[in-house]
Biopython code that builds the backbone (N, CA, C, O; Angstrom):
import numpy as np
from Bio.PDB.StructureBuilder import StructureBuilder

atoms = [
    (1, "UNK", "N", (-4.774, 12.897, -6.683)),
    (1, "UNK", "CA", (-4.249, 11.709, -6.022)),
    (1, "UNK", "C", (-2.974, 11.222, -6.706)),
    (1, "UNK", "O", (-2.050, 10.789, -6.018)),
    (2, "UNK", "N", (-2.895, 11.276, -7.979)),
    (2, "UNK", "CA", (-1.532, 10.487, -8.731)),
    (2, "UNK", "C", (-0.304, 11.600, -8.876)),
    (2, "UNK", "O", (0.866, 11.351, -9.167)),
    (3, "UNK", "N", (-0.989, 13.100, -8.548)),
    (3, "UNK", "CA", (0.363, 13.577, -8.090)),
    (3, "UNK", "C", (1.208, 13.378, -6.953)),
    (3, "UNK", "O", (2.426, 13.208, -6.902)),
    (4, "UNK", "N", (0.025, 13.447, -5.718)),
    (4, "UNK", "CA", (0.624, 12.692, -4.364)),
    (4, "UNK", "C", (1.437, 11.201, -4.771)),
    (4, "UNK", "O", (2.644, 11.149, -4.534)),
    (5, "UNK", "N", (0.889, 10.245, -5.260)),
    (5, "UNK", "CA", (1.784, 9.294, -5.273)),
    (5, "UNK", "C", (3.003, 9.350, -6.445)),
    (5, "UNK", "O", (4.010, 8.657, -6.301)),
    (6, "UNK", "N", (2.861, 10.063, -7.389)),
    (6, "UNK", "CA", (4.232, 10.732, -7.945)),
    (6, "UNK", "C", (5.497, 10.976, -7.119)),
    (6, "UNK", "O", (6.597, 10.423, -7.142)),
    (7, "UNK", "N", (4.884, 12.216, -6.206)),
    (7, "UNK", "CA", (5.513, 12.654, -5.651)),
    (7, "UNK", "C", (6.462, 11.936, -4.475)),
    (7, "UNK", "O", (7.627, 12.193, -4.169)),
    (8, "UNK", "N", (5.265, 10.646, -3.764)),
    (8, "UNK", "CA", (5.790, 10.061, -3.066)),
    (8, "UNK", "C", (7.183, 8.987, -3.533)),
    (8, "UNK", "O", (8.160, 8.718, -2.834)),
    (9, "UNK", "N", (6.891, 8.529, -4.886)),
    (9, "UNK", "CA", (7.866, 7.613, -5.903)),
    (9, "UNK", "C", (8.947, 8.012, -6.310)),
    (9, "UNK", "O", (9.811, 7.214, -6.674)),
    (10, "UNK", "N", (9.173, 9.695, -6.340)),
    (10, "UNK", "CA", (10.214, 11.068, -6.545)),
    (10, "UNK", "C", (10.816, 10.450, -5.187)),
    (10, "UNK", "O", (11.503, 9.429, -5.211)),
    (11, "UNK", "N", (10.569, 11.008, -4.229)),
    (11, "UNK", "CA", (11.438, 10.938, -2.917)),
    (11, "UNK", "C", (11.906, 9.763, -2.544)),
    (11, "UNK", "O", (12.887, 9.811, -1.801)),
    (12, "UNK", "N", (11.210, 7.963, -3.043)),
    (12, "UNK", "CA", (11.829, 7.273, -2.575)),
    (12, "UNK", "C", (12.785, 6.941, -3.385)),
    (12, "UNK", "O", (13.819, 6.342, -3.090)),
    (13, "UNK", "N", (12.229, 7.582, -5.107)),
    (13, "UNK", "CA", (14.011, 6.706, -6.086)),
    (13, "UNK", "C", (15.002, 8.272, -5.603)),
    (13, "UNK", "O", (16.173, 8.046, -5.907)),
    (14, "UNK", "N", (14.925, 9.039, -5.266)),
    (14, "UNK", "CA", (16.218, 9.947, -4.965)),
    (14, "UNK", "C", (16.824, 9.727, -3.421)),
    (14, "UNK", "O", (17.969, 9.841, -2.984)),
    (15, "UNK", "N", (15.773, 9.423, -2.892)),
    (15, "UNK", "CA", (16.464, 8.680, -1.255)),
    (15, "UNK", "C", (17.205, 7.386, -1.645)),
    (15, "UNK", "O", (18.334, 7.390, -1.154)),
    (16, "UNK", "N", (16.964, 6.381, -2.304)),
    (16, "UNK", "CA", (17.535, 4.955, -3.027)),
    (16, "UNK", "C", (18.669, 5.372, -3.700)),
    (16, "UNK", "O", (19.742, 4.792, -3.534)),
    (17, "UNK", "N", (18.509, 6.572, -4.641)),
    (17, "UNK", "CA", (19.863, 6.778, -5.591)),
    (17, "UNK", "C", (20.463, 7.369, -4.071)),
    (17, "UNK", "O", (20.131, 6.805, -3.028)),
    (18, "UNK", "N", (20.998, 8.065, -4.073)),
    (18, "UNK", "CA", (21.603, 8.818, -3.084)),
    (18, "UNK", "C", (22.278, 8.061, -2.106)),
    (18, "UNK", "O", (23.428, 8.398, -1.825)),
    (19, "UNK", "N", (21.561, 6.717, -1.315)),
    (19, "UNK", "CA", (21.940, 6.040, -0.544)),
    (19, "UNK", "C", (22.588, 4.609, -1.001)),
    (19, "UNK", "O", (23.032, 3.748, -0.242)),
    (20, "UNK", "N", (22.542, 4.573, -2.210)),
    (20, "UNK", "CA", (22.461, 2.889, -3.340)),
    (20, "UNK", "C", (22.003, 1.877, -2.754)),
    (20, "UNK", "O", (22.586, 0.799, -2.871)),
    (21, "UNK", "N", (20.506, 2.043, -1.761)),
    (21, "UNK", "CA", (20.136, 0.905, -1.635)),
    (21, "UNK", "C", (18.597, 0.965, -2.605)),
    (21, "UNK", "O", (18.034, 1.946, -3.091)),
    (22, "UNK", "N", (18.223, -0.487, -2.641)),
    (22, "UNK", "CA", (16.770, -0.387, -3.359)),
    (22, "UNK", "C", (16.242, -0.079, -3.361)),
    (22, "UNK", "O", (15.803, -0.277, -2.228)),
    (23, "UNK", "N", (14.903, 1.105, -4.367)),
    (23, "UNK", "CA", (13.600, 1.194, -3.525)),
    (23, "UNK", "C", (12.591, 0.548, -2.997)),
    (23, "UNK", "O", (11.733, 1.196, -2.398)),
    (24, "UNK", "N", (12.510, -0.578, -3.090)),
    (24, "UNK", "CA", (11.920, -1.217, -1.695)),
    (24, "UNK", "C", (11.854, -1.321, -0.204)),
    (24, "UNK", "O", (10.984, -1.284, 0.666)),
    (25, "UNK", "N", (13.944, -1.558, -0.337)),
    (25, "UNK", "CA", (13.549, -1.260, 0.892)),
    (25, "UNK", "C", (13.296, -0.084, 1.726)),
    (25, "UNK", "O", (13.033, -0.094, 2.929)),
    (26, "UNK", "N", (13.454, 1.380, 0.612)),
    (26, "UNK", "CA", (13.221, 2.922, 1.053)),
    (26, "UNK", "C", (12.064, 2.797, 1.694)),
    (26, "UNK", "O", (11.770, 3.188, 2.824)),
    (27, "UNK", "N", (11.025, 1.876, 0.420)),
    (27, "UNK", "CA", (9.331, 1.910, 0.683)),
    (27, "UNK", "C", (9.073, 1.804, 2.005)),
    (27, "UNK", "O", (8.258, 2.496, 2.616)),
    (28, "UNK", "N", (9.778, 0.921, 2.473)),
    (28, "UNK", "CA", (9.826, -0.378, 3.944)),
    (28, "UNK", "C", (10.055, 0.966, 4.965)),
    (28, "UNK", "O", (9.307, 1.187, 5.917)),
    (29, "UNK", "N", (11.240, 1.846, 4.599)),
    (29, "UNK", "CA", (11.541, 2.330, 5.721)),
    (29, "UNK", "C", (10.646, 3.207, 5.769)),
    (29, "UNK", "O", (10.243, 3.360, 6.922)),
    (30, "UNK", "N", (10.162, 3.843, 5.039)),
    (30, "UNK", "CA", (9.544, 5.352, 4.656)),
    (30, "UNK", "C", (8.140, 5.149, 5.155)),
    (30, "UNK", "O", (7.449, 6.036, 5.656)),
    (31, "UNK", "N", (7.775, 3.866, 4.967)),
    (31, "UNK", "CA", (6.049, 3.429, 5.720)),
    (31, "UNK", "C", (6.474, 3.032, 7.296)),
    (31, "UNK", "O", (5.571, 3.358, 8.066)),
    (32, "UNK", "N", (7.751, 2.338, 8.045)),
    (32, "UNK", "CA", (8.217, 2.092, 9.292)),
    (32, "UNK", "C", (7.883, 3.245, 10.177)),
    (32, "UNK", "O", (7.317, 3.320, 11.268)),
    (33, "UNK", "N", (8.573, 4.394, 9.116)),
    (33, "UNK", "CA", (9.039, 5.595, 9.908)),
    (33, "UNK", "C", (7.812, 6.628, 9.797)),
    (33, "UNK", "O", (7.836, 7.745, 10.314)),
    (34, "UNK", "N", (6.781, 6.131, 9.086)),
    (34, "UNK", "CA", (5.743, 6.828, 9.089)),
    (34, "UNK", "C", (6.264, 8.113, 7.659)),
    (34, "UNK", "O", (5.651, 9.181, 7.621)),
    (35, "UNK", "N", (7.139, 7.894, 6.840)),
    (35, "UNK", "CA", (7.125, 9.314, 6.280)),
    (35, "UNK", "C", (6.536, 8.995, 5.264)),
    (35, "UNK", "O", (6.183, 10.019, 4.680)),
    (36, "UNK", "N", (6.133, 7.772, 4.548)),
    (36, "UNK", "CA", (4.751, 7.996, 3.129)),
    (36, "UNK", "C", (3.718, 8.919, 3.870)),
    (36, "UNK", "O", (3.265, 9.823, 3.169)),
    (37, "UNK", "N", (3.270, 8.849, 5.153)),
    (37, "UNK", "CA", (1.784, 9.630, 5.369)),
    (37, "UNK", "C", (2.354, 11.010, 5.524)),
    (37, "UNK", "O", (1.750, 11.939, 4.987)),
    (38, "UNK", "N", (3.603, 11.272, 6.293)),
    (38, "UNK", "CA", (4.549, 12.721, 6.365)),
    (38, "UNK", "C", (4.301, 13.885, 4.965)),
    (38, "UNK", "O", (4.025, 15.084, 4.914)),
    (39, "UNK", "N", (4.564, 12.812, 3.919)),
    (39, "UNK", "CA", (5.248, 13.104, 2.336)),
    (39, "UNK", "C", (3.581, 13.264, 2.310)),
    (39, "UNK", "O", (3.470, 14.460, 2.042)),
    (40, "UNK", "N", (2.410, 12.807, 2.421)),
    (40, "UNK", "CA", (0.985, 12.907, 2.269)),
    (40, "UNK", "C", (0.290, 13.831, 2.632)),
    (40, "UNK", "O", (-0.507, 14.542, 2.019)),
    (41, "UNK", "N", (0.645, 13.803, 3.761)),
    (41, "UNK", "CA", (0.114, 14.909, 4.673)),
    (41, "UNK", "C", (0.292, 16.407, 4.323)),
    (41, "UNK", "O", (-0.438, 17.371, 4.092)),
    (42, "UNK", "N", (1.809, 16.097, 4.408)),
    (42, "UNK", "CA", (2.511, 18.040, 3.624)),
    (42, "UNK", "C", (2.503, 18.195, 2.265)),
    (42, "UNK", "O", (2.774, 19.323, 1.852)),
    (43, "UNK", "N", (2.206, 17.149, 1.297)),
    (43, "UNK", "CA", (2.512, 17.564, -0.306)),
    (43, "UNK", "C", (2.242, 18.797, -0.690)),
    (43, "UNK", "O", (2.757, 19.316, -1.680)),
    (44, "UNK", "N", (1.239, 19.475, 0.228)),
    (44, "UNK", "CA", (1.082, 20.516, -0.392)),
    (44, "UNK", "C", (2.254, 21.709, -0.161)),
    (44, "UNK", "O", (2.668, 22.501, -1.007)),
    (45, "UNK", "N", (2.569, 21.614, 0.938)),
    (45, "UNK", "CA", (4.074, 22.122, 1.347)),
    (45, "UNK", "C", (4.992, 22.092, 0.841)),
    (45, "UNK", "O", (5.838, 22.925, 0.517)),
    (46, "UNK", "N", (4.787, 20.416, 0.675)),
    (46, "UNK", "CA", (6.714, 20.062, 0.169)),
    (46, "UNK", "C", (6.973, 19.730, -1.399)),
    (46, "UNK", "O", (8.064, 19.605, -1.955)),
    (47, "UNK", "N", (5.384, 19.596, -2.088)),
    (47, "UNK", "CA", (6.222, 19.236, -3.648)),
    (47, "UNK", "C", (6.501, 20.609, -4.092)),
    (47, "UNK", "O", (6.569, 20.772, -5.310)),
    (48, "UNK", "N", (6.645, 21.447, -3.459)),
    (48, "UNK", "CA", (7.224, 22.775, -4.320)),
    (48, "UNK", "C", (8.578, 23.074, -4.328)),
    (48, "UNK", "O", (9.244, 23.843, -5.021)),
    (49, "UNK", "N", (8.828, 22.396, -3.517)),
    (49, "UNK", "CA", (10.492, 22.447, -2.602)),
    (49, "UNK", "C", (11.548, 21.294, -3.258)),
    (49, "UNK", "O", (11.232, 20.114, -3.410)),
    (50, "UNK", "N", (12.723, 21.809, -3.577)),
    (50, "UNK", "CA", (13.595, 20.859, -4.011)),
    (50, "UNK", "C", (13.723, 19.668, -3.450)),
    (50, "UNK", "O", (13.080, 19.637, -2.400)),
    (51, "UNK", "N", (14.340, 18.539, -3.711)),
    (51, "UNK", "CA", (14.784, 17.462, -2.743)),
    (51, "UNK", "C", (15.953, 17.579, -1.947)),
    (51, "UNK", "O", (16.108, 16.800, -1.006)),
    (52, "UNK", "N", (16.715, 18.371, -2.179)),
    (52, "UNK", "CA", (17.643, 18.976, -0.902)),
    (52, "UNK", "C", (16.591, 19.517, 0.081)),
    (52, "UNK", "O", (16.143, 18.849, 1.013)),
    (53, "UNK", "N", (16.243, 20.744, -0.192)),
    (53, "UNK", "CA", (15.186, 20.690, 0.911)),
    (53, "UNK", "C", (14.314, 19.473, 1.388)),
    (53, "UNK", "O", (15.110, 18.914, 2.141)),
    (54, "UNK", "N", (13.784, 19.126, 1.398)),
    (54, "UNK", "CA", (12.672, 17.703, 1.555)),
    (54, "UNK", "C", (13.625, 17.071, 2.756)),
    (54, "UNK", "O", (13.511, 16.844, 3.961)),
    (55, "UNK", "N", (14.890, 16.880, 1.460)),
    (55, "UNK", "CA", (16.086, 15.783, 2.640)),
    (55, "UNK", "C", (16.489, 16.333, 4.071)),
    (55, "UNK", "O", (16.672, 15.497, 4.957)),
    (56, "UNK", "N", (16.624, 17.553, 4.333)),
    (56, "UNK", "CA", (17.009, 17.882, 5.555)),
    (56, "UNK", "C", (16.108, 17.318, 6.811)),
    (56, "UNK", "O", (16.421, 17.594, 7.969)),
]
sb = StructureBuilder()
sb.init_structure("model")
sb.init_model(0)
sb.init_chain("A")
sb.init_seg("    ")
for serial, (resi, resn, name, xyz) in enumerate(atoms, 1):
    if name == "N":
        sb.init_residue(resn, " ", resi, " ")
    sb.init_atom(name, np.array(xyz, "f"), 0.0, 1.0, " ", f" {name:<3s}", serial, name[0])
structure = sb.get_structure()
């Protein structure tokens, strides 16, 4: 479980750096848009994969 939410905390501070807005409001968008359960659902897929990949 605390790798999943690792993983999920990885993607929102490199989506935040990348974009220079806060991670909060990443959190905001990332639960809006449904992609915390996305990032949940596939971890097993996607934490193997760079964050360039991920980002596309």
């Amino acid at each position: 479980m605390s790798n999943k939410l690792s993983f999920k905390l990885f993607c929102i501070e490199k989506y935040a750096d990348k974009h220079h807005i806060p991670g909060h409001e990443v959190f905001q968008l990332f639960e809006t848009k449904g992609i915390l359960q996305m990032l949940d659902e596939d971890y097993e897929i996607l934490h193997g994969h760079g964050f360039d990949y991920i980002y596309m």
